[in-house]
MIRODREN-515321 format. One record per residue: x, y, z of N, C-alpha, C, O in turn; residue in one letter; residue number from 1. Coordinates in pm, 1 decimal. Layout:
<bafis>
(bafi (X, Y, Z), (X, Y, Z), (X, Y, Z), (X, Y, Z), 'A', NUM);
...
</bafis>
This chain:
<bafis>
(bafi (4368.1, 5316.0, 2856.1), (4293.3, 5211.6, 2790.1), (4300.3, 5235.7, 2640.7), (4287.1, 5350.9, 2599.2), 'X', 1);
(bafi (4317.2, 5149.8, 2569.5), (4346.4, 5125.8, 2389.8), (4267.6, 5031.2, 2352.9), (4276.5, 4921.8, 2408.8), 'X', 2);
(bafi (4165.1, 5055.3, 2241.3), (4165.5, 4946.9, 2137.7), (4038.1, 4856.0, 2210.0), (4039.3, 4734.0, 2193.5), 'X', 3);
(bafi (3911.7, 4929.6, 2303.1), (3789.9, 4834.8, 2294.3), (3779.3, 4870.9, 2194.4), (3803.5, 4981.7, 2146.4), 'X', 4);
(bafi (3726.2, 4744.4, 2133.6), (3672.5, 4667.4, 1995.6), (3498.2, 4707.6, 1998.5), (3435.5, 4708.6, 1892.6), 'X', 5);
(bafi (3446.0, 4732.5, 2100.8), (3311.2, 4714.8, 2094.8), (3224.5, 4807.6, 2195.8), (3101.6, 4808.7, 2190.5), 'X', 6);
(bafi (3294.1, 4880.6, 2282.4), (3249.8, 4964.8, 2356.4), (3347.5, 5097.5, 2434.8), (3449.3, 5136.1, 2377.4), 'X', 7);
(bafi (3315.4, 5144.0, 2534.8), (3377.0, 5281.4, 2541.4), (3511.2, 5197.9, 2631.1), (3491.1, 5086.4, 2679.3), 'X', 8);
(bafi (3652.7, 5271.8, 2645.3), (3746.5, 5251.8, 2714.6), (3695.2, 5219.6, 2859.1), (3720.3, 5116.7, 2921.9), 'X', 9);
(bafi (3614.7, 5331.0, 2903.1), (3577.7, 5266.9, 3031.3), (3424.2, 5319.7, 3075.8), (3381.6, 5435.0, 3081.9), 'X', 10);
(bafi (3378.2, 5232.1, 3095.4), (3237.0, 5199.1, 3104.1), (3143.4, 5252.4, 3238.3), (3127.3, 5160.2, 3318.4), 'X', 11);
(bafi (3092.9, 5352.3, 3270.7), (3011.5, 5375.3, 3439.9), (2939.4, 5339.0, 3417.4), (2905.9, 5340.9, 3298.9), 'X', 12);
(bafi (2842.1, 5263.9, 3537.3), (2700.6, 5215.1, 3504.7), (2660.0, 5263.5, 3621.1), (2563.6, 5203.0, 3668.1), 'X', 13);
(bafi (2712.8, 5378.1, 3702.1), (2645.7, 5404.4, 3829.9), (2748.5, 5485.0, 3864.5), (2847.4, 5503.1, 3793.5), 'X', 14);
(bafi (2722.4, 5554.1, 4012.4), (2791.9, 5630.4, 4078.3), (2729.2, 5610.1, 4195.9), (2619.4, 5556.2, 4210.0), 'X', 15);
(bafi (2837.8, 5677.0, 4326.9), (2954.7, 5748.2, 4295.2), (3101.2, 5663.9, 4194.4), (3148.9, 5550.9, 4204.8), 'X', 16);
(bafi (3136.7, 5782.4, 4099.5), (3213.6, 5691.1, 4052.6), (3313.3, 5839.2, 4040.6), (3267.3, 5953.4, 4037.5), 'X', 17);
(bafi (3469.5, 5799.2, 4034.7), (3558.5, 5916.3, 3996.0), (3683.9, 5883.6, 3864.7), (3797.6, 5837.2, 3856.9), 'X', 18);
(bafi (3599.0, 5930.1, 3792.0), (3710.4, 5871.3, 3610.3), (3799.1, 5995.8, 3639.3), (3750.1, 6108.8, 3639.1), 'X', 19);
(bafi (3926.0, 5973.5, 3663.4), (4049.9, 6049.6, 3654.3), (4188.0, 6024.0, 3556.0), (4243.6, 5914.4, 3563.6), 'X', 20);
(bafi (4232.0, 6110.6, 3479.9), (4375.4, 6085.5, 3496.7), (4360.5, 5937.1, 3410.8), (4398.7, 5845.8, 3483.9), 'X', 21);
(bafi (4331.4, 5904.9, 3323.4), (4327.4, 5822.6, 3231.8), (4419.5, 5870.9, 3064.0), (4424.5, 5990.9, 3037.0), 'X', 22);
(bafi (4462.2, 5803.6, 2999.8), (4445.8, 5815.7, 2880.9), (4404.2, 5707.4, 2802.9), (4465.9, 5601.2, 2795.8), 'X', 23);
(bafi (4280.8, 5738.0, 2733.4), (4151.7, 5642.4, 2648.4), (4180.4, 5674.3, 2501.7), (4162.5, 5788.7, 2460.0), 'X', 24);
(bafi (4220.3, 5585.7, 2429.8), (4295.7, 5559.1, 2279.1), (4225.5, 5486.3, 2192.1), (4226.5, 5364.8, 2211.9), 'X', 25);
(bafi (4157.8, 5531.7, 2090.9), (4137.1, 5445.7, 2000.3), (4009.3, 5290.6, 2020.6), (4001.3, 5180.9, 1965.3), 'X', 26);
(bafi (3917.0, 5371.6, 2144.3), (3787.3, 5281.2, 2157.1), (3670.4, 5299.7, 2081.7), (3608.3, 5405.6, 2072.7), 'X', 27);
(bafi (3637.5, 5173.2, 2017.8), (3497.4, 5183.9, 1977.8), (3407.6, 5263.5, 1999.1), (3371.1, 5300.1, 1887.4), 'X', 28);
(bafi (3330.7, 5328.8, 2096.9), (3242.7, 5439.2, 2122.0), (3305.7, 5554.7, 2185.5), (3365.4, 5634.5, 2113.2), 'X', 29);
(bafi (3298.8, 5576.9, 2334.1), (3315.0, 5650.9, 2380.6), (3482.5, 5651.8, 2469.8), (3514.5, 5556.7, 2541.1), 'X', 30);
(bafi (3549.7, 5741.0, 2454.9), (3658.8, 5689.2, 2555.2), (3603.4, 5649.8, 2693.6), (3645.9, 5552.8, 2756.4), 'X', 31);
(bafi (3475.2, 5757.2, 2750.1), (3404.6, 5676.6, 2881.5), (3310.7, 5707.4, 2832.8), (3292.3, 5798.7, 2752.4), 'X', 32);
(bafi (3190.0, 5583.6, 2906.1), (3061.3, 5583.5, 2830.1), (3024.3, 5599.6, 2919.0), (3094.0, 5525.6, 2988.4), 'X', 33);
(bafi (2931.5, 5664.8, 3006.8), (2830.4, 5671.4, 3135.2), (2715.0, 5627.2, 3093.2), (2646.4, 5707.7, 3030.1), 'X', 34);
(bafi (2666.7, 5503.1, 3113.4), (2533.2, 5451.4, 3062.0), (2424.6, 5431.7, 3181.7), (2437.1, 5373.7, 3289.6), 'X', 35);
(bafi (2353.1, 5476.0, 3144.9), (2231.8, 5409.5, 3217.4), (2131.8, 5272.2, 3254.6), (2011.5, 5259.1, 3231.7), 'X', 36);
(bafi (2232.6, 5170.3, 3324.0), (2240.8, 5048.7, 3293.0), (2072.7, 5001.2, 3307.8), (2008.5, 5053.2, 3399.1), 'X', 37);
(bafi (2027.6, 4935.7, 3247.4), (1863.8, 4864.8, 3268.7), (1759.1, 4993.4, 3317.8), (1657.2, 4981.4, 3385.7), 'X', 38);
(bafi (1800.1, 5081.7, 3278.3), (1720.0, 5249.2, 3299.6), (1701.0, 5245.8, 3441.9), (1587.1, 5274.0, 3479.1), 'X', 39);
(bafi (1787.2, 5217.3, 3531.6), (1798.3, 5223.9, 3653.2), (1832.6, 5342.7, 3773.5), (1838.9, 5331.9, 3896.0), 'X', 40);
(bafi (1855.9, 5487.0, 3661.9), (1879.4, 5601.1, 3712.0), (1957.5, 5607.9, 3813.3), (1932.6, 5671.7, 3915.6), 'X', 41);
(bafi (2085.4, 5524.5, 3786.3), (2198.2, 5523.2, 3866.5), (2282.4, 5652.9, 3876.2), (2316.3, 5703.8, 3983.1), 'X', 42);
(bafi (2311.7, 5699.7, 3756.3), (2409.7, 5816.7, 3751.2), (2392.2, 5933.5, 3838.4), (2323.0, 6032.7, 3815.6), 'X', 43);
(bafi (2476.6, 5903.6, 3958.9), (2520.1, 6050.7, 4068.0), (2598.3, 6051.0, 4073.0), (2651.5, 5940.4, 4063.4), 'X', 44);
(bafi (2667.7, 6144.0, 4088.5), (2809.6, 6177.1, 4157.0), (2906.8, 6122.1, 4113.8), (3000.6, 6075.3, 4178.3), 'X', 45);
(bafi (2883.5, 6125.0, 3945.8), (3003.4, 6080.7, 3892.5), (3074.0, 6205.6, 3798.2), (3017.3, 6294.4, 3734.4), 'X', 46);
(bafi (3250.6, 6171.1, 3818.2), (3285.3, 6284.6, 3774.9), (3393.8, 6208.4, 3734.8), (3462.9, 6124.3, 3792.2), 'X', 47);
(bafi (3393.3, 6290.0, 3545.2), (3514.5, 6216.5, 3467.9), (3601.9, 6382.6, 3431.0), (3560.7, 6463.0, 3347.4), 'X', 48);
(bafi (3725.8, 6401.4, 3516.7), (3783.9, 6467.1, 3494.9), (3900.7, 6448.6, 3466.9), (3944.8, 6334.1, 3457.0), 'X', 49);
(bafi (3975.8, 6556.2, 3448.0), (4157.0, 6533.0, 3399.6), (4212.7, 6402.7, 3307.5), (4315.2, 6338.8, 3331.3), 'X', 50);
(bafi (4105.3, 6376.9, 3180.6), (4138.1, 6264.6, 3148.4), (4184.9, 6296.0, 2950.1), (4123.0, 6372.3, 2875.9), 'X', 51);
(bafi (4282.6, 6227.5, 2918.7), (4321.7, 6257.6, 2798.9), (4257.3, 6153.1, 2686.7), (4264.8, 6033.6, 2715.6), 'X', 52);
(bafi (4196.6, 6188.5, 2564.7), (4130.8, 6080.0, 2482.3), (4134.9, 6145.7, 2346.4), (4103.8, 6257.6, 2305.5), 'X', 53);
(bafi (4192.2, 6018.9, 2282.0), (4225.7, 6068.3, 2141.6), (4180.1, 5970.7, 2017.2), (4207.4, 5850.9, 2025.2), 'X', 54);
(bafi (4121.0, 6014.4, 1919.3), (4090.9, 5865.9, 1827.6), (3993.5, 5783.5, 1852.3), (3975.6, 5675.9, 1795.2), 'X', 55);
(bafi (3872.7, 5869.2, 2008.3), (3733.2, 5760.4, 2024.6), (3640.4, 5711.2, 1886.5), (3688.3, 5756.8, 1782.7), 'X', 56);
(bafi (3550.0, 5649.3, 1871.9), (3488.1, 5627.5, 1797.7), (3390.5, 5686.1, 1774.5), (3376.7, 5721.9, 1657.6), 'X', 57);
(bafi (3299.7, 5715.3, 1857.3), (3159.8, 5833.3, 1877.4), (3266.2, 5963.6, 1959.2), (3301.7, 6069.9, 1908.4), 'X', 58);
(bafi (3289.3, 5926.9, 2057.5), (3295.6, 6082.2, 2123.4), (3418.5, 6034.0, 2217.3), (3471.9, 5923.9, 2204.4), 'X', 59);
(bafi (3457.8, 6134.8, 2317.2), (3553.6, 6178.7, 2372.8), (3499.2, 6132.8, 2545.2), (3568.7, 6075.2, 2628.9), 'X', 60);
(bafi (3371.8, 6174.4, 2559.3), (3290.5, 6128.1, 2659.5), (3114.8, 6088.7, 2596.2), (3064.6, 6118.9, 2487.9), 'X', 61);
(bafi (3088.7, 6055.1, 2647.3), (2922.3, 5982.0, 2637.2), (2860.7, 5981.1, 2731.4), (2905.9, 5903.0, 2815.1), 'X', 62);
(bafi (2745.3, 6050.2, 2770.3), (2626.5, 6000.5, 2896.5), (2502.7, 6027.5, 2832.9), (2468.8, 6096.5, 2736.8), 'X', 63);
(bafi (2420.3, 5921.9, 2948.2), (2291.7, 5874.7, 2961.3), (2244.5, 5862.8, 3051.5), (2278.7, 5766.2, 3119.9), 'X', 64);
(bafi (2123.5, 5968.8, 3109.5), (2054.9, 5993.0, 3162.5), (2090.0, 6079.2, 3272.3), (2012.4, 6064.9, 3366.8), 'X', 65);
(bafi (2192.1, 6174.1, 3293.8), (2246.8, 6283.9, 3328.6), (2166.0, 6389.6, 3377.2), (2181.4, 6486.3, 3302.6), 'X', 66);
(bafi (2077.3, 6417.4, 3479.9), (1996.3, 6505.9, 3551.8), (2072.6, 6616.3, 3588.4), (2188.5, 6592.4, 3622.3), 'X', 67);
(bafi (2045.7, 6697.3, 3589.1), (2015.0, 6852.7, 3685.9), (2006.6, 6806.2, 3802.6), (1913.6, 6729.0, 3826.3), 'X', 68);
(bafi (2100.8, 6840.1, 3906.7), (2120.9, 6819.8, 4086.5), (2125.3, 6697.2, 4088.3), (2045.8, 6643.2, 4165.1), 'X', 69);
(bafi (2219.8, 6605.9, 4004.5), (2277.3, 6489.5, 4029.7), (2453.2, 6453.1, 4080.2), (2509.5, 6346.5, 4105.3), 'X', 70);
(bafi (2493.2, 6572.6, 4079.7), (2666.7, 6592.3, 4097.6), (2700.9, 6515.3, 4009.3), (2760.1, 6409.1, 4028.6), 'X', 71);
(bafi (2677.3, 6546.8, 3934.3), (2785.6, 6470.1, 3763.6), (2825.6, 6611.5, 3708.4), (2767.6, 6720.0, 3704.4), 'X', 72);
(bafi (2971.8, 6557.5, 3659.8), (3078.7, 6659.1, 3652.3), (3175.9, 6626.5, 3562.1), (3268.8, 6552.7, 3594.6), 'X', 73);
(bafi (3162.7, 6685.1, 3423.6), (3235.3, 6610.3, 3339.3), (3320.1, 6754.5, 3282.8), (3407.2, 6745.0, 3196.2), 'X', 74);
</bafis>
């Protein structure tokens, strides 16, 4: 993914989710953003691994609301 204009390359709003094996180029925020959509305490068992990101805007990865004994695995 290259060149969101306005948010992260690729976006979780929940889990289970598995971000692999990507390369995220040159996005507005985060190459992946793990958000916590409508504070809905979605985020489990999501895991962004083996992924290449170069040139994000904020960060490389991003999360929100990320617990202790949630299997998130970055």
């Amino acid at each position: 993914m290259e060149g969101s204009g306005t948010e992260g390359g690729i976006v979780v709003g929940g889990g289970p989710a598995n971000v692999r094996n990507n390369m995220l180029v040159d996005n507005a925020y985060g190459g992946v953003s793990c958000q916590d959509y409508n504070g809905r305490n979605l985020q489990a068992n999501v895991w962004v691994v083996h992924n290449t990101m170069l040139d994000n805007g904020d960060s490389g990865i991003n999360v929100a609301a990320w617990r202790e004994g949630r299997g998130n695995i970055t």
